[in-house]
C-alpha positions in Angstrom: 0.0 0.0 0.0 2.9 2.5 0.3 3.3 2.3 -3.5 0.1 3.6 -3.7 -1.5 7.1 -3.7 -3.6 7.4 -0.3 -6.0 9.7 0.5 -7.6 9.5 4.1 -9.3 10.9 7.0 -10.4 9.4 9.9 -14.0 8.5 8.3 -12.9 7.0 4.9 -9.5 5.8 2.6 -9.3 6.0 -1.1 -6.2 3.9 -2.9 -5.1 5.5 -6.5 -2.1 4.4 -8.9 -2.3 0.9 -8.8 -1.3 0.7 -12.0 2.2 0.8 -10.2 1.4 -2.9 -8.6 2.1 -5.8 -10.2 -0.5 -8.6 -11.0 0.8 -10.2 -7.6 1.3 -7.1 -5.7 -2.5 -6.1 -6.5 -3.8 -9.7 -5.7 -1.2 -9.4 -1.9 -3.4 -6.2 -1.4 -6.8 -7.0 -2.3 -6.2 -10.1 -0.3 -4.6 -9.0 3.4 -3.7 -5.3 3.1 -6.9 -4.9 2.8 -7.4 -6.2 6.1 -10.9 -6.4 8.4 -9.0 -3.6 11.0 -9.1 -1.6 7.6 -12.5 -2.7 6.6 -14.0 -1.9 10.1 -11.9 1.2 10.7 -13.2 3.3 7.5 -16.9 4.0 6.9 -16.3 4.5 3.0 -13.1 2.7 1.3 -12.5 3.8 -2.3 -10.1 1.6 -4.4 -9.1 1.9 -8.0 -8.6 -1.1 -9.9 -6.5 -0.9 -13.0 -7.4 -2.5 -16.6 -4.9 -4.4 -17.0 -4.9 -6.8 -13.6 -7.3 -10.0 -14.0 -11.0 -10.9 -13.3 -9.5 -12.4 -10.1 -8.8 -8.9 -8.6 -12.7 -8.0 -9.0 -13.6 -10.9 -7.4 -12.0 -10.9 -4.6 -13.1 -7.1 -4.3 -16.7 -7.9 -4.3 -16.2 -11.4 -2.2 -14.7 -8.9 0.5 -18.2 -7.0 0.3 -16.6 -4.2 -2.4 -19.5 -3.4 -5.4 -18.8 -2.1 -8.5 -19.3 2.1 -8.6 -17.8 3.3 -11.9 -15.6 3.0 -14.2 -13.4 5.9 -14.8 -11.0 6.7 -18.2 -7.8 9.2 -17.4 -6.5 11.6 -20.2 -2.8 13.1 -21.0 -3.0 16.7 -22.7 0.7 18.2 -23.1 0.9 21.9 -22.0 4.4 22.8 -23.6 3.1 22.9 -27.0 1.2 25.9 -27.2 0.2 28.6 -25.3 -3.3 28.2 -24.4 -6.0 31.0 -24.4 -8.7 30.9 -21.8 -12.4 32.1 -22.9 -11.9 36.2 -22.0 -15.8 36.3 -21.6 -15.2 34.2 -18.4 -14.3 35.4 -14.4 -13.2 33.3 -12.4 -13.3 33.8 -8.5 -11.2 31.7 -5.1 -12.0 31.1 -1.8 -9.9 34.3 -1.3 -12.7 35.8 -2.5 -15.9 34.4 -1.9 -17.5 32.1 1.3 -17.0 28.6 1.4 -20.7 28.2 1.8 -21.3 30.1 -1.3 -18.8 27.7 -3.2 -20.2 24.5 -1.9 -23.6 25.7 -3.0 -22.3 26.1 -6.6 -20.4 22.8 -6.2 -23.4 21.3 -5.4 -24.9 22.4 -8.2 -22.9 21.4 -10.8 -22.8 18.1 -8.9 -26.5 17.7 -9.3 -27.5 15.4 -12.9 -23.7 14.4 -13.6 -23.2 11.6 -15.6 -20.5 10.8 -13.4 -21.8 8.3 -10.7 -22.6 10.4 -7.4 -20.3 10.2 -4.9 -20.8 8.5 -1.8 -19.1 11.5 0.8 -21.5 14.2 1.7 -20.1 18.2 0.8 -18.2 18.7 3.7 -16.6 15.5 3.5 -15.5 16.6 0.0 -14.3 19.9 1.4 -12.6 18.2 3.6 -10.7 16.0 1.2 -9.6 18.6 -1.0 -8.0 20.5 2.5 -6.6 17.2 3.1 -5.0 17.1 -0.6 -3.9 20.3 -1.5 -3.0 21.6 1.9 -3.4 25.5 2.1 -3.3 26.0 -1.2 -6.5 24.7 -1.5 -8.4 28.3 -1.3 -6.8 29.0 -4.1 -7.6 26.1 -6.6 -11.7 26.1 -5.2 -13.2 28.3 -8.3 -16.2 29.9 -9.1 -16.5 30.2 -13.1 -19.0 33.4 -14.2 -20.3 34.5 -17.1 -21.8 38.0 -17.3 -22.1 37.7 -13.8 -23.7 34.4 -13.8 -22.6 31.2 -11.9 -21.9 28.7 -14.8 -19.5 26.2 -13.3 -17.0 25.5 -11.0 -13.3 24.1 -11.8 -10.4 23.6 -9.2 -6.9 23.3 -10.5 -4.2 22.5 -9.1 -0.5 20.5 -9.5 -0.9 17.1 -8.1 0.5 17.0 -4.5 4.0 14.8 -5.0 4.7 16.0 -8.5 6.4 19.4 -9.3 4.4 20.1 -12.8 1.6 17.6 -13.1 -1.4 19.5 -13.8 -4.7 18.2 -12.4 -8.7 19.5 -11.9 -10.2 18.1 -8.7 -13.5 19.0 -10.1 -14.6 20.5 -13.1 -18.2 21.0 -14.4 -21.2 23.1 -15.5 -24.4 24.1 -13.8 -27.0 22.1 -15.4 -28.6 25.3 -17.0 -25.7 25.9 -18.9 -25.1 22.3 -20.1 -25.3 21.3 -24.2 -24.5 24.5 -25.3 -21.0 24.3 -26.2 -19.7 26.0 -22.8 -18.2 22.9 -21.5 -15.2 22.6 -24.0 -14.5 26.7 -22.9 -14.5 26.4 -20.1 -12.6 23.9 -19.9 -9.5 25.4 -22.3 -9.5 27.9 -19.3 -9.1 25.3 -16.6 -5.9 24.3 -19.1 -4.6 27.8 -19.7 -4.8 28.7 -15.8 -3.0 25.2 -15.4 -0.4 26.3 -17.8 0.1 30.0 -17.0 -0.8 29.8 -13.1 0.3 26.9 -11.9 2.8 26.2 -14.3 1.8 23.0 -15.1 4.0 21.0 -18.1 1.3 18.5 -18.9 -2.2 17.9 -17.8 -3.9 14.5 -16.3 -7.8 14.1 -16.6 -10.3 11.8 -15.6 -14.3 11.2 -16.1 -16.9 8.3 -16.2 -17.5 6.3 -19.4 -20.4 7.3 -18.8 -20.1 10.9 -19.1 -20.0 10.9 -22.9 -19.8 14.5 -23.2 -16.7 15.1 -20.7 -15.2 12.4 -23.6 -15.9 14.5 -26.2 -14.7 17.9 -24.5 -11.4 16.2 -23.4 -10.8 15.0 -26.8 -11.9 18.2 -28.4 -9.3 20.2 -26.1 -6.7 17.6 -27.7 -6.2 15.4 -24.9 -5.1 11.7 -25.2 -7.3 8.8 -23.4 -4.4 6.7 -22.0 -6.1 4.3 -19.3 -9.1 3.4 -17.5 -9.8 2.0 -14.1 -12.8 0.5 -12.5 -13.8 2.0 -9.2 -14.6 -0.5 -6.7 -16.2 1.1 -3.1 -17.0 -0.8 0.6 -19.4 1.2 2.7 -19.8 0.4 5.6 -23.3 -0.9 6.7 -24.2 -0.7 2.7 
């Protein structure tokens, strides 16, 4: 488990990167890692699994009480290319700036009729793990996008904590009122050029649901590569 990316608090774990695992690695820590102090511990356990390790994995997941949530794709864009140009029609405003409540509401918002499956941590929860994440930078990567004064989305980036240049959105979306309309693919170019020009990012990592057809198509429109997919296998306690 130390290869892996952990995210924690003292109410639920999520495990990332196990592409780094081998086949038996994966299998030693589906198997005892994952241990009944761990499963009794956390209310909410979050593991990726990887494409490329065997049926067996899954099985062993959802013999251990583990069910099936999502399945999630991951995209590459390099930022050294080009300079990018974000949508000048679009204000963008931090926690330096507005309340947390207010940016939790709009969070919420865009949230609300994702494609993506919903996830199982209530809003504070998620506050809390981006805090947890980011550290005290986090204020300034929690955004709300506006449009002619108009709350159209929300986007937080921000450089992968471990990494000196890996660019990353913790969230990105669109109210639903503005969704189908083309907005999506701006407003996410300005996600990329704050990336690039803020936070000095040299390449950009994405993820979404298979599901979420249109996140696809606005990744692949803003020239990014799909490079992987995971399936995302969850424990909840008392589920």
């Amino acid at each position: 488990m130390d290869k892996l990316k952990v995210i924690e608090t003292d109410t639920y774990i999520t495990l990332e990167n196990t592409h780094v695992l081998s086949t038996e690695e994966m299998l030693e820590l589906v198997n005892f890692e994952i241990s009944e102090q761990l499963l009794n511990h956390y209310d909410n356990i979050t593991i990726l699994v990887h494409s490329k390790f065997p049926e067996q994995v899954e099985k062993i997941l959802r013999q251990r009480g583990f069910y099936l949530h999502d399945e999630t794709l991951f995209v590459h864009k390099d930022l050294q290319q080009e300079e990018l140009i974000g949508d000048s029609n679009l204000t963008f405003s931090s926690l330096h700036h507005v309340s947390t409540d207010i940016f939790k509401e709009a969070w919420g918002e865009v949230m609300s009729g994702s494609l993506n499956a919903p996830s199982t941590l209530h809003m504070n929860e998620q506050m809390m793990a981006v805090k947890k994440e980011l550290g005290e930078a986090y204020k300034q990567s929690c955004l709300i996008a506006s449009e002619n004064g108009n709350t159209i989305g929300v986007v937080m980036p921000h450089i992968e904590p471990g990494t000196t240049n890996e660019g990353r959105l913790f969230y990105f979306g669109l109210v639903p009122s503005e969704r189908g309309i083309g907005k999506s693919r701006k407003l996410h170019q300005s996600a990329l050029s704050m990336l690039q020009r803020d936070f000095k990012a040299r390449y950009y990592i994405g993820s979404t649901s298979v599901h979420n057809k249109p996140m696809v198509n606005t990744f692949v429109s803003n020239g990014c590569e799909i490079t992987e997919s995971y399936k995302v296998y969850k424990h909840i306690r008392g589920h």
